[in-house]
N, C-alpha and C positions, 0 to 999 in steps of 0.2 A: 252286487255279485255278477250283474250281468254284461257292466262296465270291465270289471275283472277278467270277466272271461275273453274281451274283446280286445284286451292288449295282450292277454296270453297268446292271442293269436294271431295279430299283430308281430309279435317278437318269435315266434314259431314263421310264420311267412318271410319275415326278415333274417333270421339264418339260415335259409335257403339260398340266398342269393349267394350266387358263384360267380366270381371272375369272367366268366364267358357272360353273364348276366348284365354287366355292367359294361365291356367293354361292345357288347352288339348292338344296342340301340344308338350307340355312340358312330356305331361302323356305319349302319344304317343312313344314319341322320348327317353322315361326315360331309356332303355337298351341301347343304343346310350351313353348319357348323363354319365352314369355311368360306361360305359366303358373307355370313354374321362378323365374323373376322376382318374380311378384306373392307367391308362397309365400316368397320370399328375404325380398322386403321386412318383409313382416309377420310371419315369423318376427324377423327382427333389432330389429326395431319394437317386438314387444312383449317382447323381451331387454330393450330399451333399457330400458321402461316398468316394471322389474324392478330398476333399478340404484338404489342411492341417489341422492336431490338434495344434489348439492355447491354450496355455495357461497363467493364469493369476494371478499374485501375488500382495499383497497389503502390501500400510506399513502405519503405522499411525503416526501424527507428532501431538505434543504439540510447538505451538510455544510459544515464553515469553509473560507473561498476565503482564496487567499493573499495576499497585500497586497507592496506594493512596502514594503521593508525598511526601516526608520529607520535601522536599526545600518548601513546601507550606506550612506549620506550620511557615514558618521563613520570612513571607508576608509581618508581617510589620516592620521589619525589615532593609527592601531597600524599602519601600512606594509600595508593590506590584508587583516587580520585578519578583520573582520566579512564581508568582502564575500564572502572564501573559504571562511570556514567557513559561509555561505549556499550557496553552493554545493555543498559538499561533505555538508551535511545536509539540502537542499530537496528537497521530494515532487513530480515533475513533475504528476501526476494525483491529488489526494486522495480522487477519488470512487473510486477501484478500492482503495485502501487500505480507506476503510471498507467496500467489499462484502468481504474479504477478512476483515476483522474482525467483518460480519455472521455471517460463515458459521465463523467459528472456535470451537473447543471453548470456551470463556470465554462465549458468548454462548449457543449452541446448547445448553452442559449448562443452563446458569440457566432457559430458557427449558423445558425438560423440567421439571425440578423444580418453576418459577412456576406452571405449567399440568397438572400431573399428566400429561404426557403419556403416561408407561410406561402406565397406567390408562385414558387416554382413548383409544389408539391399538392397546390392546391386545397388548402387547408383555413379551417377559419380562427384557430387557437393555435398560440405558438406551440402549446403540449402537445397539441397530432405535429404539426410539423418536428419537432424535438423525435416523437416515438416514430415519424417517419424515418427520418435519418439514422437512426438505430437500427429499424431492421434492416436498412439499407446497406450498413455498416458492417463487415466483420475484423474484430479484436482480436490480437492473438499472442502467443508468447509458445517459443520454440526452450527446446532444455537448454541453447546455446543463450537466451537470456535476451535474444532481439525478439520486435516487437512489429508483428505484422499487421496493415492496415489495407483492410479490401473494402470498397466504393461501390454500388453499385448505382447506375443511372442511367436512363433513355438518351441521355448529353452524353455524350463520351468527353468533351471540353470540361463540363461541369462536375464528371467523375472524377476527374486527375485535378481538379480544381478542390475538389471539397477533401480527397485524399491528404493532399499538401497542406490545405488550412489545417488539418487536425493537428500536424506537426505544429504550425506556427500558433496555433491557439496554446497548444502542450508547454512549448518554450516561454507561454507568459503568462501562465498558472505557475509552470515552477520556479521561476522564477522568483517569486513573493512569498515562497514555501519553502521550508527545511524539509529536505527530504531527505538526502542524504545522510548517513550518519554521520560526517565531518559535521554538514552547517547544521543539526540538530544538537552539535557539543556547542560548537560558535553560536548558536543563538540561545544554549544554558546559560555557557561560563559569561556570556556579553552582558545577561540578566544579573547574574550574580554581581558580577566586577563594577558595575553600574549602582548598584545597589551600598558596595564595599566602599566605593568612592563617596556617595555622600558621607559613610559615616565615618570615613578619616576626616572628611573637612569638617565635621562635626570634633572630632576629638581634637584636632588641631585649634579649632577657634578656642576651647576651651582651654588648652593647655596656656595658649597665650594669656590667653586672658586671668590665669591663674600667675604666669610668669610676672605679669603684670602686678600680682598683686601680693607676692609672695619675693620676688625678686632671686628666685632662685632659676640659674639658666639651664643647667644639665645637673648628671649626676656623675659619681665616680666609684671607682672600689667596686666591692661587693655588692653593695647597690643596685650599679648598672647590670653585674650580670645576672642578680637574681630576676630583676625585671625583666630581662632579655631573655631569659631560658622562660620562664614564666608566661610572657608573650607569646612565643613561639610554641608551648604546646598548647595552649589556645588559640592557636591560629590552624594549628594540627587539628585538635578536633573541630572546630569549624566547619573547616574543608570536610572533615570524615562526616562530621553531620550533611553537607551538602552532597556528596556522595549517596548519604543515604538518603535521603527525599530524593535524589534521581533514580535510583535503583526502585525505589517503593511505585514508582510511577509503574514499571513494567515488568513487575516481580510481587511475589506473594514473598509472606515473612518466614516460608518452609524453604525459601531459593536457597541455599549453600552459600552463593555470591553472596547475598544480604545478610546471611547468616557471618561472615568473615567479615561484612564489613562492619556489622553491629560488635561482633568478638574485637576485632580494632580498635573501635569507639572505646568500651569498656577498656581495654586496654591505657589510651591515653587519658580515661578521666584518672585511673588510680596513680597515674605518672605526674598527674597535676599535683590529687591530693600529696602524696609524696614532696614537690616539691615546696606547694605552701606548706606544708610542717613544721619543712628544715627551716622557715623562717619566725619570726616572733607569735609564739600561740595566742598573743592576746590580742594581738592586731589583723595576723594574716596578710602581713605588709612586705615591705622590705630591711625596716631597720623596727629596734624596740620605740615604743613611746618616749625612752627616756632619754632615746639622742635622735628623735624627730622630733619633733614638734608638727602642732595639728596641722597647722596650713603647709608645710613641708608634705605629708602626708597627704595631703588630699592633690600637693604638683607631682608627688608620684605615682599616685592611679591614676592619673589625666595623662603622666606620660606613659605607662605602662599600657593603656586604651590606644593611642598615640600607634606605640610599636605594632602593638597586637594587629591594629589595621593594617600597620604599612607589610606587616608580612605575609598576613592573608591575600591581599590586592594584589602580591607579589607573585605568590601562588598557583591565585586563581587568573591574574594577566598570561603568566606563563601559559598556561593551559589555553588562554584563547587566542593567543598568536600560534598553536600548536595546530590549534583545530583550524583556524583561520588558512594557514599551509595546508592542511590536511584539504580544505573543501577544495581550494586551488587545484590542487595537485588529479582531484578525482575528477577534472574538465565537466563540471556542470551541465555544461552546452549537451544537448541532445541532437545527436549526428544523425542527419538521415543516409542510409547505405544504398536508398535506390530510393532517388525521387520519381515521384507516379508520374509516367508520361499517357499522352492522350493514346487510350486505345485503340488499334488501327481493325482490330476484329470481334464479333461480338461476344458477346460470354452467354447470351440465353437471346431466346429461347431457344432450346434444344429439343427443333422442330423434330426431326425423325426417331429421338427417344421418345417423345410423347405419342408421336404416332405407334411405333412400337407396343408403347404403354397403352395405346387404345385398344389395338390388335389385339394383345395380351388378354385384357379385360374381355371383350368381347370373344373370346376363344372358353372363357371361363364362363361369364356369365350361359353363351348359348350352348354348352357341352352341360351345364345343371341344370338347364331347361329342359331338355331332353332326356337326362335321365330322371326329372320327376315328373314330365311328361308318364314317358316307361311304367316309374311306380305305380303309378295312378291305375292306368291301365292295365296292369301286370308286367312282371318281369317278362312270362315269356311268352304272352301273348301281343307284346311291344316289340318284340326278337322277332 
């Protein structure tokens, strides 16, 4: 109770205090105040004047801008192949890619080792030397899509020097990297066509070797073209199926894209069934049993695997001579727009802001000494 009653009056004593209360011990003590001040400054002044000179060099990077697609002009072409796996492999922002890649182990260790950094930063693990150079570092990316690189270093030689490397280190990471959405189709379609190839030399050894044993060379008539249409919408859904494992790569199964390109799919398998129908129901062939004969029938699924490859490969080559143009054409190369030259003035320390900054402080801290000096004593017995 009797604690109670002593911040009551406490807090009674404290809204008394007036304006005049506050600013006269302050009037009072103002030689005090400003001599605290001018001591502040020129102490932190000649702190400053103690510090090394840093300085700082910049360089500016264009990374490759993306280009409207060739391989998507040639859409329908494989039922919307190129246009989805653009999609499903395109980098909305490539300027945050390559900061992302400035700042990764691949580029940060090289630059340690190019620069002797453990030695020049004085470090005994190349991990402080690496988080050296980072804070030393600023990364950046403007709405115009270039990519600002500031150095900082006691060397002004070794600032424009470590500046520049980060360029030349950047140009041989990405180099080994699809990043752009061109050479991320080219190194799809390159997997797939690669893939397509063995297994036509696979249906080719086989078809020989059936020729061989059957002594039938081709086919003709109605034969040929039911094989041939037959091929080809299996080579159709193929593709569409490859479409879709690229789209599923960077797409949920709610995307509308992947939704058309599954509604497609379904499409061409019923175009399939459709066409086996129209043929022998007991064989699912080309001709009845009863004017093939079995080994005739087995040189024509070997041919019919035969075509089905060669139009897929067809397909899917096209698409990678497309993207292959496509990478070309978006100049890979990373162009620097302002190589870092050696700075001729310093960038820190910014001797008379921190003096400034001392003054400051010291204006603050000895102007609240003296009004809790005041309090202590009274408001207006301190006045």
């Amino acid at each position: 109770m009797h604690n109670n009653q002593e911040s009551i009056d406490l807090l009674d004593r404290g809204s008394d205090i007036s304006l005049q209360d506050l600013i006269l011990p302050l009037w009072n003590s103002r030689r005090l105040i400003v001599a605290i001040s001018i001591v502040g400054f020129i102490a932190f002044l000649g702190c400053a004047f103690l510090l090394p000179k840093v300085y700082t060099a910049k360089t500016l990077i264009m990374p490759p801008q993306q280009q409207q697609s060739a391989a998507s002009a040639a859409l329908a072409q494989i039922g919307g192949l190129a246009g989805g796996a653009g999609a499903a492999l395109g980098i909305k922002n490539p300027a945050e890619i390559y900061i992302s890649m400035l700042k990764s182990r691949s580029v940060t260790d090289a630059m340690v080792s190019k620069f002797g950094l453990i030695q020049y930063y004085q470090v005994k693990l190349r991990e402080e030397a690496v988080d050296a150079l980072l804070s030393s570092t600023q990364i950046s990316s403007g709405k115009d899509g270039l990519i600002s690189i500031s150095v900082e270093s006691r060397d002004p030689n070794k600032a424009a020097a470590i500046a520049n490397g980060y360029v030349v280190e950047l140009r041989r990471v990405a180099g080994g990297l699809a990043v752009t959405a061109a050479a991320q189709r080219r190194l799809f379609f390159g997997n797939q066509l690669n893939s397509i190839k063995e297994r036509l030399a696979m249906s080719e050894a086989k078809l020989v070797e059936i020729q061989a044993q059957t002594g039938i060379l081709h086919l003709e008539g109605e034969a040929k073209s039911a094989m041939e249409r037959i091929a080809q919408i299996r080579a159709q859904i193929s593709a569409q199926e490859i479409q879709s494992a690229a789209m599923r790569q960077g797409m949920t199964s709610d995307n509308p894209e992947y939704q058309r390109a599954q509604a497609a799919l379904v499409e061409l398998r019923k175009e399939l069934q459709l066409a086996v129908s129209k043929q022998s129901p007991g064989e699912q062939g080309f001709l009845s049993r009863s004017t093939l004969p079995g080994a005739a029938l087995a040189y024509v699924r070997s041919a019919r695997e035969v075509k089905y490859n060669e139009l897929l490969m067809e397909m899917i080559a096209r698409q990678f001579e497309l993207a292959r143009l496509d990478e070309a054409n978006e100049g890979a190369v990373i162009q620097a727009l302002d190589v870092a030259q050696i700075p001729e003035r310093k960038s820190g320390p910014r001797r008379l802001l921190i003096g400034i900054s001392g003054g400051l402080l010291s204006l603050f801290l000895s102007s609240l000494f003296v009004l809790l000096r005041a309090r202590h004593l009274g408001w207006r017995d301190a006045g």
